[in-house]
N, C-alpha and C positions, 0 to 999 in steps of 0.2 A: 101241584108242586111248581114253584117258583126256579128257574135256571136262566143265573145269569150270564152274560156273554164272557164276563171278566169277573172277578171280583179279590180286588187289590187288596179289601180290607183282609182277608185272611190271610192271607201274606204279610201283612205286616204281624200280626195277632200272634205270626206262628215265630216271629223273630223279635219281636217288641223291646224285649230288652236290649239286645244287641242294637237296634236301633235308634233307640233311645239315648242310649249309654254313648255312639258317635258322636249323635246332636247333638249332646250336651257338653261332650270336651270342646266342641267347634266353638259353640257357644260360651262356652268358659275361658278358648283360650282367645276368640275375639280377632282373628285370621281367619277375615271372611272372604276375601280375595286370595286367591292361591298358596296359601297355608298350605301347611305340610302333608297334608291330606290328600289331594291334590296329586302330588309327586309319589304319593304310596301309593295311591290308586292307578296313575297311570304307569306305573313300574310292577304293578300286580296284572295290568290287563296284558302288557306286552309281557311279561312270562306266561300268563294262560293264551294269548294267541301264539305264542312262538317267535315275536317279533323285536329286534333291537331297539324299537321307537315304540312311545301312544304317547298322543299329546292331547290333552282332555281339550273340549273345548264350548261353546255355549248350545250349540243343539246337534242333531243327525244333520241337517240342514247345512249349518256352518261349515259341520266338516267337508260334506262334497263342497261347497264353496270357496274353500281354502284349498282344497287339496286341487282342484282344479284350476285355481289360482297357481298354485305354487308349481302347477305343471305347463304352467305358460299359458293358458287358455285365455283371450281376449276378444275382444271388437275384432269381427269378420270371420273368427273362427266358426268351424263347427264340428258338435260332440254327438257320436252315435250311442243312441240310448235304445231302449225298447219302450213299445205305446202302452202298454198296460204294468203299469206301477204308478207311486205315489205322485202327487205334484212334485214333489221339490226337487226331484232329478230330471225334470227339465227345468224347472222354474231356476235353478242356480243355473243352468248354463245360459240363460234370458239374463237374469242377472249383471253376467261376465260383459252383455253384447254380445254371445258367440250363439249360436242358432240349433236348435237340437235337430238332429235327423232321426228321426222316427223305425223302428224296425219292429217285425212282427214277430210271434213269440213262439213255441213250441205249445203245440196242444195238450200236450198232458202235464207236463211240468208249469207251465207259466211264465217260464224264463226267456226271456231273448234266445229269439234261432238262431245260433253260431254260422249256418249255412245262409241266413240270409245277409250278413254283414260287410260281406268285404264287396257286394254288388252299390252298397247307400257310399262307398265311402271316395273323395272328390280331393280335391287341389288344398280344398278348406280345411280339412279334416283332421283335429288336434287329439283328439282322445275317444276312446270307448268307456260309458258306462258299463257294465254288467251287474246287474239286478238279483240279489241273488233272492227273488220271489217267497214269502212267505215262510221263510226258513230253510230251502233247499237250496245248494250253490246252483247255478249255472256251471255248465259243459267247459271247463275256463281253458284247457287245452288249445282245441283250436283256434279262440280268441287272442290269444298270447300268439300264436302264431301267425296269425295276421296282422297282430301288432305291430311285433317283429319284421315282417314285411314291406311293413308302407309307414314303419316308425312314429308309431303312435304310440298317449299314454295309456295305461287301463287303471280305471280309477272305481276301485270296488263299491259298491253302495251294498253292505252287508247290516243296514239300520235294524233290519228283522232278522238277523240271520249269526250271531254274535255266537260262538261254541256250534255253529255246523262243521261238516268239514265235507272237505273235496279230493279223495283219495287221500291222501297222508296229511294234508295240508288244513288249517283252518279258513272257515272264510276271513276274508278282508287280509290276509296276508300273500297272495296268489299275483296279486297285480304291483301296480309300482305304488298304491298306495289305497288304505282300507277305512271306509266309512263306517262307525255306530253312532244308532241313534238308542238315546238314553229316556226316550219318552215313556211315561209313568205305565203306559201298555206293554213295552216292549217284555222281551223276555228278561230282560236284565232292566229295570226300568227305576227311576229317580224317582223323586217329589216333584217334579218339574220338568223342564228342560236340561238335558244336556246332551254332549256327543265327546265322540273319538275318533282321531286319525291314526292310524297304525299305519309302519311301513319299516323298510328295514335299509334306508336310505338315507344318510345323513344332509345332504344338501337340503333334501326335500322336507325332512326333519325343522332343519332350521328356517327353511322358507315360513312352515307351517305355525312356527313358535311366534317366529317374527311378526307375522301377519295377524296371528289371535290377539298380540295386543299394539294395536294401531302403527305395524310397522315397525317397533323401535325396537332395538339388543340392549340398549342403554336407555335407560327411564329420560324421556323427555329429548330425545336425541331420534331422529324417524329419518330409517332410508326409504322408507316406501311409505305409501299411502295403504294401511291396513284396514283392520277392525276392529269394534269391544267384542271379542269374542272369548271367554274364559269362562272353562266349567266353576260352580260355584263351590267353593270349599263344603257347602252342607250337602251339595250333592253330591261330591265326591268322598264322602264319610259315608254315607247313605249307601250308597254304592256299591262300596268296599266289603261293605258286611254282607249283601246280596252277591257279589262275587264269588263267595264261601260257597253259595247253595245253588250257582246256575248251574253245572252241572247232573247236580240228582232232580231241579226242576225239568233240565231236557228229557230227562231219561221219562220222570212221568209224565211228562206229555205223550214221549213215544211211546206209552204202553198204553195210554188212553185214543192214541191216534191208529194203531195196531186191534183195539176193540171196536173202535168206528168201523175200522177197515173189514175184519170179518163179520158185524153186524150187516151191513151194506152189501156183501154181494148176493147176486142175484137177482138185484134192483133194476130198478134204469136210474142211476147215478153213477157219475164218473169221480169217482174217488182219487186221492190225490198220487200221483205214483212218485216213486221213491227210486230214482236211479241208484244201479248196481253199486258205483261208484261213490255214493251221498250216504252221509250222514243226515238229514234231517231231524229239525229241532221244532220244528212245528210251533211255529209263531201263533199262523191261523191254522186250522182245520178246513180246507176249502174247498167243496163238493159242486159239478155242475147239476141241475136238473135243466128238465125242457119246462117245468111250467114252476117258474121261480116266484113268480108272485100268489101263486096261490100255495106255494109251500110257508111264504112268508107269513104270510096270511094264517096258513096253522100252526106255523109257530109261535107266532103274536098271540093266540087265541090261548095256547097253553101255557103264557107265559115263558116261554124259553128265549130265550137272546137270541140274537144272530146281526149279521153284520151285512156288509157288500165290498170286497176289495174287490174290484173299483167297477161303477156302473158307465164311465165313460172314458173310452181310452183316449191318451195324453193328443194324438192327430186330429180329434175331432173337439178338445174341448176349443171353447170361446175365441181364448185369447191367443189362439195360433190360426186362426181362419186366414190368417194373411201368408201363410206360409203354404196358403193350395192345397192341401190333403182333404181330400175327401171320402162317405162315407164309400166302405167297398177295398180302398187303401188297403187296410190292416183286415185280412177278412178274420183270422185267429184271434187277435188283439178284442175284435167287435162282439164275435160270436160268444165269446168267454162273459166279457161284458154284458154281457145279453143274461146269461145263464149260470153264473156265481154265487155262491153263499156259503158263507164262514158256521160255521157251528162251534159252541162254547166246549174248550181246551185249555186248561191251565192246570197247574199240578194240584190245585187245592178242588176239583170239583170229585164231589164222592161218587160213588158207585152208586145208590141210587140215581141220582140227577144224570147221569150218562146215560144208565136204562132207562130213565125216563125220556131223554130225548131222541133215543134209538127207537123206542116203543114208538114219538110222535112221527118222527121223521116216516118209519117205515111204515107205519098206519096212511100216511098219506099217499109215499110212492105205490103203495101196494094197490092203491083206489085206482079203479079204470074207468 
């Protein structure tokens, strides 16, 4: 049997007409830049997150970039992040000129260790990331309190984490301003690129508006130096109609990640845990073992997907060697790295293709 890691096509199959029927009015009515579509969708996100604002914009990416912009973040600054997540929450604050400071993460969650943060934080010190990893929030409490403290911003990156929540709260609406990314994987995911800013902050609002198209309030009139940053009217038709269904997709995720869960104990696999607190929406499914490559290895064999969020934490890749971190730094960050694998979760995989990858998985850890 063939299990794929993702597979997008049935997702569309299972909504096709709705789909369709979007594209087509975009397409007919020829408002392919910020059409009204646009303003429906992001007046639909900001009622499912709970937030006064969402300003659609060109990728997950852009959004930490603007919003981090629009939080003063410049040349000399520096943004504490955690080492094990995606490029682009550092790679935007490289961007800005402002320097990322590296933190290591909590072992069983994946998330930035709130207890390690307020030791990295210096003179420079403009904002905190918080990661909310694979679809669980991060601990955001304490974060916010040493925000509050030493007056920083907190700029969510909830790219994979879009309908989690954090006690009463959605992610990306917890800090002074929330990132999604709209990539065709995600749980809410486009034909392409796109993202979101939520926040519930007007100034920050308008910075964020300003800035997605090259600075200006008035067409051809720029107080700042912005960007082309604007979600695309097809993607935002696209979008809207998957809005309808991210909800009952989380829930089946969480009943497919609740069968992993009791399949797996007993093992030597460190399954994902799920603070009391958290709602998790289970982006990835992410298991550590000790012998990752020869689990890879019988995955491949059976044909089953799998993935690696992420084999190399953000302190050690390449292009920060100039920034002195070395291996040993991040011993959590490195060790996870070492020892990670995604297993295939989406609402559309069936009940055999899950037993079958229960069957392979545990066929293997059960080998001595």
């Amino acid at each position: 049997m063939k299990v794929p890691l993702l597979d997008l096509k049935r997702q569309y199959q299972s909504i096709k007409n709705e789909i369709d029927g979007a594209v087509f009015r975009v397409l007919e009515g020829t408002q392919f830049i910020m059409g009204p579509e646009v303003k429906a969708f992001e007046e639909n996100v900001a009622k499912h997150c709970g937030t006064k604002y969402a300003i659609g914009v060109a990728s997950g990416t852009d959004a930490l970039l603007l919003s981090l912009r629009a939080c003063g973040v410049s040349s000399g600054d520096e943004v504490i992040i955690p080492a094990f997540t995606f490029f682009a929450t550092a790679g935007v604050v490289s961007r800005l000129g402002a320097t990322p400071v590296f933190v290591d993460i909590d072992p069983d969650t994946y998330n930035i260790d709130p207890q390690l943060i307020e030791k990295k934080i210096g003179k420079k010190t403009k904002a905190i990331i918080p990661v909310h990893l694979f679809g669980q929030c991060v601990d955001m409490d304490p974060i916010l309190e040493i925000a509050r403290k030493h007056n920083l911003k907190v700029v969510e990156d909830a790219a994979q984490a879009i309908g989690a929540k954090y006690k009463d709260k959605k992610a990306g609406t917890i800090g002074d301003l929330g990132c999604f990314s709209f990539f065709p994987s995600k749980n809410l995911g486009g034909a392409g690129d796109g993202g979101m800013v939520v926040t519930n902050d007007e100034s920050l609002t308008d910075l964020v508006r300003k800035l997605r198209v090259h600075g200006a309030t008035q067409k051809y009139f720029h107080s700042m130096v912005g960007y082309n940053s604007r979600l695309d009217t097809l993607q935002a038709a696209i979008l809207d109609v998957k809005l309808r269904y991210l909800d009952q997709w989380s829930a089946k995720r969480n009943e497919k990640a609740k069968i992993y869960d009791r399949a797996f104990q007993g093992l030597d696999i460190i399954t994902p845990k799920v603070e009391k607190f958290n709602n998790h929406i289970y982006h990835q499914y992410t298991i550590a073992v000790k012998n990752r490559d020869g689990l890879k290895e019988h995955l491949t064999k059976n044909q089953i997907g799998w993935a690696i969020y992420y084999p190399l934490p953000l302190h050690l890749q390449e292009c920060y060697k100039s920034l002195g971190n070395r291996k040993g730094d991040l011993p959590v960050s490195e060790k996870r790295a070492d020892g990670v694998i995604s297993l295939p979760i989406f609402p559309e995989l069936t009940q055999l293709e899950q037993e079958f990858v229960i069957a392979s998985v545990t066929d293997f850890c059960s080998k001595k």
